[in-house]
N, C-alpha and C positions, 0 to 999 in steps of 0.2 A: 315509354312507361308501360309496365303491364298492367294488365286488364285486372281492376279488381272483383271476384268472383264471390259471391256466396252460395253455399249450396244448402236449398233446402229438404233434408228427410233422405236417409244412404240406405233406404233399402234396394233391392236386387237395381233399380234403375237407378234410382240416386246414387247408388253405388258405385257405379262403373262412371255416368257422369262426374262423379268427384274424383273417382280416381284418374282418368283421363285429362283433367283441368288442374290437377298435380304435377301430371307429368310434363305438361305443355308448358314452356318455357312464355310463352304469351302471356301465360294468364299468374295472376297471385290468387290465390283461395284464403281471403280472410275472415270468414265466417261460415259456420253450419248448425244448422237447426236440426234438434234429433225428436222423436217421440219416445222412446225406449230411455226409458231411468238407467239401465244399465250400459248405454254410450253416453251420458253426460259425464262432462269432464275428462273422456279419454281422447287424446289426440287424434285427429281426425287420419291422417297416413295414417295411423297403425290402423282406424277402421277399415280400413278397404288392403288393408296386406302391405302397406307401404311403410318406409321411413317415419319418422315421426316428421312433422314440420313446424310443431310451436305453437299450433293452432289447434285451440280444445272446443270440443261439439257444447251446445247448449240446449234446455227444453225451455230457453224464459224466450219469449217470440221481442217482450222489448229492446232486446240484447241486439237482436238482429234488425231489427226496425232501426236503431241507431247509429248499426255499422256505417262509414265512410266505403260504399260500393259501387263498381258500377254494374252488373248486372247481377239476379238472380236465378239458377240452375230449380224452377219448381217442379219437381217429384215429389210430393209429398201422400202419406200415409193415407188410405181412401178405404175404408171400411164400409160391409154392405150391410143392411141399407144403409145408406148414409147420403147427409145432403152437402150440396154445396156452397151452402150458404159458409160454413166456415172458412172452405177453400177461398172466396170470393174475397170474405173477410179480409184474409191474410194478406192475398192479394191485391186490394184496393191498399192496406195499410204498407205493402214494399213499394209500390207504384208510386204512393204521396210521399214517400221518403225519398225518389231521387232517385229509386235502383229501376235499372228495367227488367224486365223480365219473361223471361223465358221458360212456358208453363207444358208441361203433359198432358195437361189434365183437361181437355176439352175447349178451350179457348180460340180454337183454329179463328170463328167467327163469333164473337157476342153478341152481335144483332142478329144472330141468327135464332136466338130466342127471347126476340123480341126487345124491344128501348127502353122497358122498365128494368131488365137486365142487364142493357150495356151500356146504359149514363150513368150508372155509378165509377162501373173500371173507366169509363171514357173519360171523365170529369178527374178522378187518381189522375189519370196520365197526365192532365193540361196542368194542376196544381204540383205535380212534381216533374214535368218537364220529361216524362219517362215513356217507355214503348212496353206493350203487352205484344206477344206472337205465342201464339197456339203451335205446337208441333207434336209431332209425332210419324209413327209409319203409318196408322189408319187409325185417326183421323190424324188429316196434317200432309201426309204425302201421297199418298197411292193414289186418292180419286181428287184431291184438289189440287195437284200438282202433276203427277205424273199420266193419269188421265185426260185430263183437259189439255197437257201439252201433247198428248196422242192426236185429242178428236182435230188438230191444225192441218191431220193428214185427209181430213174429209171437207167434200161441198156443200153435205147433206148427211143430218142424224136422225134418226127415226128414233134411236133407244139406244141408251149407255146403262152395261150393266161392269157392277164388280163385285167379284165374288172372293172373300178371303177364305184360305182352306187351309187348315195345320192343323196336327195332330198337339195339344198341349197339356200332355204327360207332364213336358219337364215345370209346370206352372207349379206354382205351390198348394201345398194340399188347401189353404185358406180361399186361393184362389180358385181353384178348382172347385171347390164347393159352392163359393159365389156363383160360378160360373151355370152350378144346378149341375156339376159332375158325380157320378156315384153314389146318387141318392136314387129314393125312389120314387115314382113320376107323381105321386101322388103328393109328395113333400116338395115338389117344383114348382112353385108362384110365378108363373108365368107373367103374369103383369107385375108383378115386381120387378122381378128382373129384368124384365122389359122398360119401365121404366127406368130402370138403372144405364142401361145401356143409353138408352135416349138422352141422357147427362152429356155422354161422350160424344154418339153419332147425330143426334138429331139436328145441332146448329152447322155442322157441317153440311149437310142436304144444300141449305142457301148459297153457302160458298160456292158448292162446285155449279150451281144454277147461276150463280152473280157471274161467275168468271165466263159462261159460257153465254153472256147475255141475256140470262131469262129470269123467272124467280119461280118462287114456290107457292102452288096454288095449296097444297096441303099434302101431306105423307100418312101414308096409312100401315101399318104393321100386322105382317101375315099372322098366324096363326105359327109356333115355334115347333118343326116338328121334330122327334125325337126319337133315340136310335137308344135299344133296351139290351144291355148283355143277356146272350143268350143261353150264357153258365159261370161261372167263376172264372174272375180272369186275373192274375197278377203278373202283365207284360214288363220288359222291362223299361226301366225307366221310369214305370208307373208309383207314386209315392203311397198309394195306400191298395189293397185288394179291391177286386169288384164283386160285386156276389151279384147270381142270375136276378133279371127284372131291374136291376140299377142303369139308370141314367150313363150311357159313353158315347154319345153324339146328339149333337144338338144346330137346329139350320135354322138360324135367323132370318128375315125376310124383309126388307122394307121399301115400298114404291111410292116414288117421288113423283106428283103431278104439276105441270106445267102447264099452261096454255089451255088448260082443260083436257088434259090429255097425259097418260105416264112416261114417262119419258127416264128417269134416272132408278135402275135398282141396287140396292145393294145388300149382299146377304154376306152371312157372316156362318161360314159350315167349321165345326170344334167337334175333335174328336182326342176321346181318351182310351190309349192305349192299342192294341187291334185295328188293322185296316179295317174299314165300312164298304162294303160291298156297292160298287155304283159311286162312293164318295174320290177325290181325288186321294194320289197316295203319296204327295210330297208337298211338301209347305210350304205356301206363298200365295200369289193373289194372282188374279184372273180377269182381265179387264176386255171387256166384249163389246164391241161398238157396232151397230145394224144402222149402215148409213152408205154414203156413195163416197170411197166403196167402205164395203165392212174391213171393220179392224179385229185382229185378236191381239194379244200381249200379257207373256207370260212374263212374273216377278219373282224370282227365287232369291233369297239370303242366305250364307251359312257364314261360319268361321273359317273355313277350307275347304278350297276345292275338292277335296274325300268325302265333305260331308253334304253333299247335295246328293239327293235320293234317299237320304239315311232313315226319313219320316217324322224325326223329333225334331220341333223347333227349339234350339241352342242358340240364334243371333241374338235375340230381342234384343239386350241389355245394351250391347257394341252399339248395334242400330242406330235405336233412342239417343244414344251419348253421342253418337257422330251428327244427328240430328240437331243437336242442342249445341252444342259445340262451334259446326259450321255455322251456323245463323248468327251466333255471338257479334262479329263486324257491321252486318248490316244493319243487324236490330237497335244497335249503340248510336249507328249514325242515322238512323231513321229520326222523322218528328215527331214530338208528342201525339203518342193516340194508339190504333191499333195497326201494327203493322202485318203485310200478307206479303208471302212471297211469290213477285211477282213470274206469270208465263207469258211467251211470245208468243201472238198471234194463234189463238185457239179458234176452233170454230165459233160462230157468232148465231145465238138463235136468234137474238133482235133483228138482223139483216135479210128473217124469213119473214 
């Protein structure tokens, strides 16, 4: 029998996710949830370019709360500032109806922000017998999966850093703005957005610390430094001009303490438009291990082999959807609760 699929919220990721779980012969797509008044009612294939298939998008959430599903595709619509409590909402209410689900949105680890945060989704899952998994490329893969199956090559860690670096032009101009691009530095809320970010990254810190035997004494966040056009720039692929003094790189920063001691960083370097002098000049992440012995490990994505070096990140969306997609089996047969995807035999800091 195939897999019944819901999918919630088809923008740029939910997008590709539903289109992908169309085409896949495994799976049925019997329900989707939209925010936009102008996809209610239209068939969900034609929103993503496809055939029709019978199945019309809805914005009523008890619609989808009541579908006969087994998992849910969550991408959903994330507005800055904006909190999570509605996200959570939705998702404690799919979880207690029986669907599992399968979220973007920062869930890698929910006790990673603490147990008045994760007994509510934990308590969802046992009353509806259902599985919550966080995914993504970062958070989700690169430092709590593909990292810690690196550090299995060492006997000894002194310090794991990861550093993502893409140029994200092709982002949308909303997000880009979120992101404090093309403004001017004085309009940049840095602990807003800093906070913002921390939604995402911060419960993952735990994970990659739990998987490697240790925990988190506390995380602290650098100072965000900031890279200023130095005249008007409209490169291409860029969706709006820059004018000189606006915001086109930005280096996030944050160290993870351990044992009383730093031990996990991870920074997040975003550039719009023009290479940044000194910054990397191709797109992907950088995993650095100072330990016996040291490791490096570089991670590049594109759509095609032509397009590595090109400087614009163009995967995301494939990504995301192959992330979501492949986990579907195991998350279905997992038990009620939060499931992580497990690594073999990683370094172990408890055994120091």
């Amino acid at each position: 029998m195939a897999i019944k699929v819901v999918q919630w919220a088809t923008g740029k990721l939910g997008g590709a996710m539903l289109a992908e779980a169309i085409r896949d012969p495994r799976f049925e797509v019997v329900g989707c949830f939209v925010y936009s008044a102008d996809k209610v009612g239209v068939d969900i294939g034609t929103l993503v370019g496809l055939d029709p298939i019978g199945v019309k998008a809805t914005d009523q959430r008890d619609e989808i709360f009541a579908l006969d599903a087994d998992v849910v595709f969550h991408a959903p619509l994330h507005r800055f500032p904006a909190s999570m409590e509605q996200h959570d909402a939705d998702v404690i209410r799919l979880l207690e109806s029986g669907k599992n689900v399968i979220s973007v949105m920062g869930y890698t680890d929910p006790a990673g922000f603490g147990e008045a945060h994760a007994a509510p989704l934990r308590d969802a899952c046992i009353r509806g017998g259902s599985s919550l998994f966080g995914t993504g490329v970062t958070p989700g893969f690169v430092s709590e999966r593909l990292a810690v199956a690196v550090s299995g090559l060492c006997t000894d860690i002194k310090s794991l850093d990861v550093l993502e670096h893409y140029n994200i032009s092709a982002a949308s101009p909303a997000m880009l703005r979120t992101m404090g691009m093309g403004i001017k530095p004085e309009e940049f809320d840095e602990e807003k957005i800093g906070e913002e970010n921390e939604k995402f990254y911060g419960s993952f810190f735990a994970d990659v610390l739990g998987r490697l035997g240790g925990k988190v004494d506390r995380f602290e966040r650098s100072q965000c430094d900031l890279v200023l056009a130095e005249g008007p720039m409209q490169s291409k692929g860029m969706p709006f001009p820059v004018d000189t003094g606006d915001i086109v790189g930005c280096l996030w920063k944050w160290t993870v303490y351990s044992q009383g001691k730093p031990f996990f960083t991870y920074r997040m370097q975003w550039q719009l438009g023009d290479q940044i002098p000194g910054w990397y000049d191709w797109n992907g992440w950088t995993i650095t291990i100072d330990g016996t012995p040291c490791v490096k490990t570089d991670l590049a994505v594109a759509s095609s082999m032509d397009k590595f070096g090109s400087g614009v990140a163009e995967y995301g969306e494939e990504t995301m959807a192959a992330l979501v997609i492949n986990a579907v089996q195991n998350v279905i047969a997992a038990p009620p609760g939060f499931f992580k995807a497990p690594v073999f035999a990683p370094y172990n800091m408890s055994a120091i």
